[in-house]
C-alpha positions in Angstrom: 0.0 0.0 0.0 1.6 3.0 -1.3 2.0 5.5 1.8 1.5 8.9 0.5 -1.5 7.6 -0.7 -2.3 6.3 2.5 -1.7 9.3 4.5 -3.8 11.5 2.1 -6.6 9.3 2.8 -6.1 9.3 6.2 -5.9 12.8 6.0 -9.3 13.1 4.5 -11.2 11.2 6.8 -10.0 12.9 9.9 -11.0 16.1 8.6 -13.8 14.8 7.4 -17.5 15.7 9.5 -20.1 13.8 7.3 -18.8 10.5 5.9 -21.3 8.4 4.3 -20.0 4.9 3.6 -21.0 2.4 1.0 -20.3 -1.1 1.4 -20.6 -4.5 -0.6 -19.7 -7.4 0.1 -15.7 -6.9 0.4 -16.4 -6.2 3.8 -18.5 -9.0 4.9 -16.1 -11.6 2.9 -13.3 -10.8 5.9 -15.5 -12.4 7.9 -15.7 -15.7 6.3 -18.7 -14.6 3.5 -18.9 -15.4 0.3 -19.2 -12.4 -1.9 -21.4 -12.8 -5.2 -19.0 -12.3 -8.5 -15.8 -13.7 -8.1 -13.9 -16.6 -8.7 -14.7 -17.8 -5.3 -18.1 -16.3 -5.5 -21.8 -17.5 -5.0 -22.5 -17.3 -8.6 -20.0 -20.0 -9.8 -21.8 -22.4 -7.6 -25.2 -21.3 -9.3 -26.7 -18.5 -12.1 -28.1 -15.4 -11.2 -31.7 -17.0 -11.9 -31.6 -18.6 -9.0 -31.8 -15.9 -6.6 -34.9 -13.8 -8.7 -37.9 -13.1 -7.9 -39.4 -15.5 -10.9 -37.7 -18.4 -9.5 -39.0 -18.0 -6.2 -42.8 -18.3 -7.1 -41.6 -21.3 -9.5 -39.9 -23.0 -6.3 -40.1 -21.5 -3.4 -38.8 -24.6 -1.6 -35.3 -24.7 -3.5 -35.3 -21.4 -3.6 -35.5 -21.5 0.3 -32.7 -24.2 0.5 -30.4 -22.2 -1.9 -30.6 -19.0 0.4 -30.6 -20.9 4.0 -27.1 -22.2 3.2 -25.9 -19.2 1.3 -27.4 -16.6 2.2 -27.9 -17.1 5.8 -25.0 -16.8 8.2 -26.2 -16.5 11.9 -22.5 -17.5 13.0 -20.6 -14.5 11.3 -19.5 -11.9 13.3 -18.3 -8.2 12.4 -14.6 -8.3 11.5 -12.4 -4.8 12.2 -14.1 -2.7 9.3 -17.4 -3.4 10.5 -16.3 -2.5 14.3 -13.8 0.8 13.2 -16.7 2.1 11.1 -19.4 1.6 14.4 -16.5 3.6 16.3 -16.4 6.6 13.7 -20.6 6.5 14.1 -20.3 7.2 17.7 -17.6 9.6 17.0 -19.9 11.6 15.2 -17.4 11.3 11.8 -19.6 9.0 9.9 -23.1 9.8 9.4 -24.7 7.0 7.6 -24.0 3.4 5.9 -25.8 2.5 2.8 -25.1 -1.3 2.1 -25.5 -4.1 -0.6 -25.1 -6.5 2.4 -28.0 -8.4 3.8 -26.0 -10.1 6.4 -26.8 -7.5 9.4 -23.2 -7.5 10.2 -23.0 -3.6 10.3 -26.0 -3.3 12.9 -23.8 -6.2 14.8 -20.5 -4.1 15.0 -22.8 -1.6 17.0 -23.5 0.5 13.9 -27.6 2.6 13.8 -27.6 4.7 10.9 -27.8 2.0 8.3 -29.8 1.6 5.0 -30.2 -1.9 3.7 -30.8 -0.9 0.0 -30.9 -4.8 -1.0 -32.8 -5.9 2.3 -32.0 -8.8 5.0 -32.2 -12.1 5.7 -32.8 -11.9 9.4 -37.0 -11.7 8.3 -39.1 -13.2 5.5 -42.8 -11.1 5.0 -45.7 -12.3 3.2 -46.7 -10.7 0.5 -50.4 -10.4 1.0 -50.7 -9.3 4.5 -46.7 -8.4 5.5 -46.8 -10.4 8.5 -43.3 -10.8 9.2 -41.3 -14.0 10.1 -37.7 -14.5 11.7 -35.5 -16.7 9.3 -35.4 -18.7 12.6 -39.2 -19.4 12.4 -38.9 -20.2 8.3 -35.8 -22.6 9.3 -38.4 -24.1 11.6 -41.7 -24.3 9.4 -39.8 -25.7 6.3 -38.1 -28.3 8.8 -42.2 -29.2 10.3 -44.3 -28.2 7.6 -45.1 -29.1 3.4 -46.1 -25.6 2.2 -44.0 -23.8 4.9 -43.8 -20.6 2.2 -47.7 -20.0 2.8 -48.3 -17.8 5.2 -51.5 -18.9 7.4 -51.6 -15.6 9.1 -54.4 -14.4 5.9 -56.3 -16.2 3.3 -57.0 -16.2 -0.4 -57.5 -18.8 -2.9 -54.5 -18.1 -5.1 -51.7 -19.6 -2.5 -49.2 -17.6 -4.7 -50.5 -14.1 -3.6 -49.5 -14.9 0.1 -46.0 -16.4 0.0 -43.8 -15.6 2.4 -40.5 -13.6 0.8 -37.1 -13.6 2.6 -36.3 -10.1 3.1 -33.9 -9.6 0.3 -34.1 -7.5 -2.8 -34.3 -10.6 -5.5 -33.4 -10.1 -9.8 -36.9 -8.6 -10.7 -37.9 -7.9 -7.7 -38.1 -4.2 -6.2 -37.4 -3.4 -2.3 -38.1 -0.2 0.2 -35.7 2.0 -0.8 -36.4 1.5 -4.5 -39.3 4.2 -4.7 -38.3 8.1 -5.2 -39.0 9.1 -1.9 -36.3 6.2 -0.6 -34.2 7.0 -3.7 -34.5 11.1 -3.2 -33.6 10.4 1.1 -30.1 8.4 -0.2 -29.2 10.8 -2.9 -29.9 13.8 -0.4 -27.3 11.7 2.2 -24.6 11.2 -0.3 -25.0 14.9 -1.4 -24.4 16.4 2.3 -21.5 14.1 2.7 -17.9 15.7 2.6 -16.6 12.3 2.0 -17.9 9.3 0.4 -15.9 6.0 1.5 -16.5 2.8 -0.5 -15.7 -0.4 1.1 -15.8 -3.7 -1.3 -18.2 -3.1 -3.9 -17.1 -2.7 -7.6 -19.9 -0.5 -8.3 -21.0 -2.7 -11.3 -24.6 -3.2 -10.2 -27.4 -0.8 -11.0 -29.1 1.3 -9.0 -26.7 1.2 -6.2 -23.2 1.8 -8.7 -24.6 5.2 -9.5 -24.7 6.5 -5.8 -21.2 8.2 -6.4 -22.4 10.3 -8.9 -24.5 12.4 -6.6 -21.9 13.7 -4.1 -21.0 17.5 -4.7 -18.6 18.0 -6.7 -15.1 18.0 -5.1 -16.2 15.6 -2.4 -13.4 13.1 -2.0 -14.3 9.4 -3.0 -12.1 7.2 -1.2 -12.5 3.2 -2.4 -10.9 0.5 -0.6 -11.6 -2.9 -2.9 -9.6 -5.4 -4.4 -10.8 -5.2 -7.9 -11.7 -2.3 -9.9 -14.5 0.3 -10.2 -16.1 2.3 -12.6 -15.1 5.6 -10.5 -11.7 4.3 -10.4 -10.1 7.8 -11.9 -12.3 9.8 -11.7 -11.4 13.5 -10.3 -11.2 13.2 -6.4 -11.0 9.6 -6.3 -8.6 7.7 -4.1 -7.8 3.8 -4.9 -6.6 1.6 -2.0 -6.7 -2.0 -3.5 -6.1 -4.1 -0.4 -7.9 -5.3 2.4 -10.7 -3.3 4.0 -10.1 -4.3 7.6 -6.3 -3.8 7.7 -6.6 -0.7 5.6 -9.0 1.4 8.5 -6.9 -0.4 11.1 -3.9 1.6 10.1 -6.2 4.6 9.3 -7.7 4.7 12.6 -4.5 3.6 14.5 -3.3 7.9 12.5 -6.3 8.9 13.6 -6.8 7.4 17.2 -3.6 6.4 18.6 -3.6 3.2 20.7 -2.9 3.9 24.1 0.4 1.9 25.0 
């Protein structure tokens, strides 16, 4: 990691008031989650098919046992990103996270101010009445029951109309912050910020790869991910391609000093 570089970053995010972060799943993979598009990734295993919102009405059973053991990962706990960027929260430095990562692990690091654009996995809903389930509860219902998806909380005669949904923002599928209101309330964020920070996202996947674009212009865009981005050279764009948690630990060691 090339110091100078480092330093300016650091340098940046000290001075920095209003940092709003956005975070894919680089950051999540440091703590033993698979991420989506690489060679490692979910989607060698499996197309993209399987996790839209088609396939789910065509088998909501395999689509169930697909995101249980993929998608689903009560154990994990927050590595140092997640914990140094809770930290700079309660310092007041970072405002708000906006994350592709439905694994919770932000809100278990001790982060509050975070937006879920592509959902969670810690609830299913049904899609007639919006009763909400734990993941638990669906774990339990698919283990006890045949047509575990239905929900029994409301009735209709197309079973269809009241499946029960994970949480998640699914190919073809739409999610609460995809409206204008949510969209207007993120854009407004990113456009107070005085520094964006991008943590392990290659920006590749629409609507959330244009959230850049909307800070004011000469707002430094600092990205920390091992492959590249669309915003890669952008003007007031700062490239750290190596690991998320050691990079903020050495940021954060500038910036708060261990106490020896």
């Amino acid at each position: 990691m090339e110091s100078s570089l480092l330093q300016t970053c650091t340098n940046l995010i000290q001075n920095a008031k209003n940092i709003v972060v956005l975070t894919g799943a680089g950051i999540s993979t440091e703590s033993g989650i698979k991420d989506f598009r690489s060679q490692t990734g979910i989607y060698q295993m499996a197309p993209e098919y399987i996790l839209s919102l088609d396939n789910f009405y065509q088998n909501p059973d395999g689509f169930y046992q697909f995101a249980i053991e993929n998608l689903y990962h009560p154990e994990a706990r927050p590595n140092q990103g997640h914990e140094i960027l809770a930290d700079w929260e309660n310092d007041g430095k970072v405002s708000h996270i906006i994350t592709q990562n439905i694994d919770g692990l932000h809100q278990k690091a001790g982060s509050k101010q975070v937006i879920e654009f592509h959902g969670t996995m810690k609830t299913a809903s049904c899609q007639k009445c919006r009763k909400t389930y734990n993941t638990e509860e669906m774990i339990n219902r698919r283990n006890t029951m045949d047509e575990f998806y239905v929900c029994d909380h409301c009735s209709t005669s197309a079973k269809n109309k009241r499946y029960i949904k994970p949480d998640v923002v699914l190919f073809g599928d739409t999610g609460e912050w995809f409206t204008m209101e949510g969209f207007n309330e993120i854009i407004n964020i990113i456009h107070q910020a005085d520094c964006l920070l991008v943590l392990g996202t290659s920006l590749k996947v629409t609507p959330f790869s244009t959230f850049p674009q909307y800070r004011r212009e000469g707002t430094p865009l600092i990205i920390v991910n091992k492959g590249d981005t669309p915003f890669d050279h952008n003007k007031d764009s700062y490239v750290i391609h190596d690991s998320i948690g050691e990079t903020l630990t050495t940021i954060n060691n500038h910036i708060n000093p261990p106490i020896s």
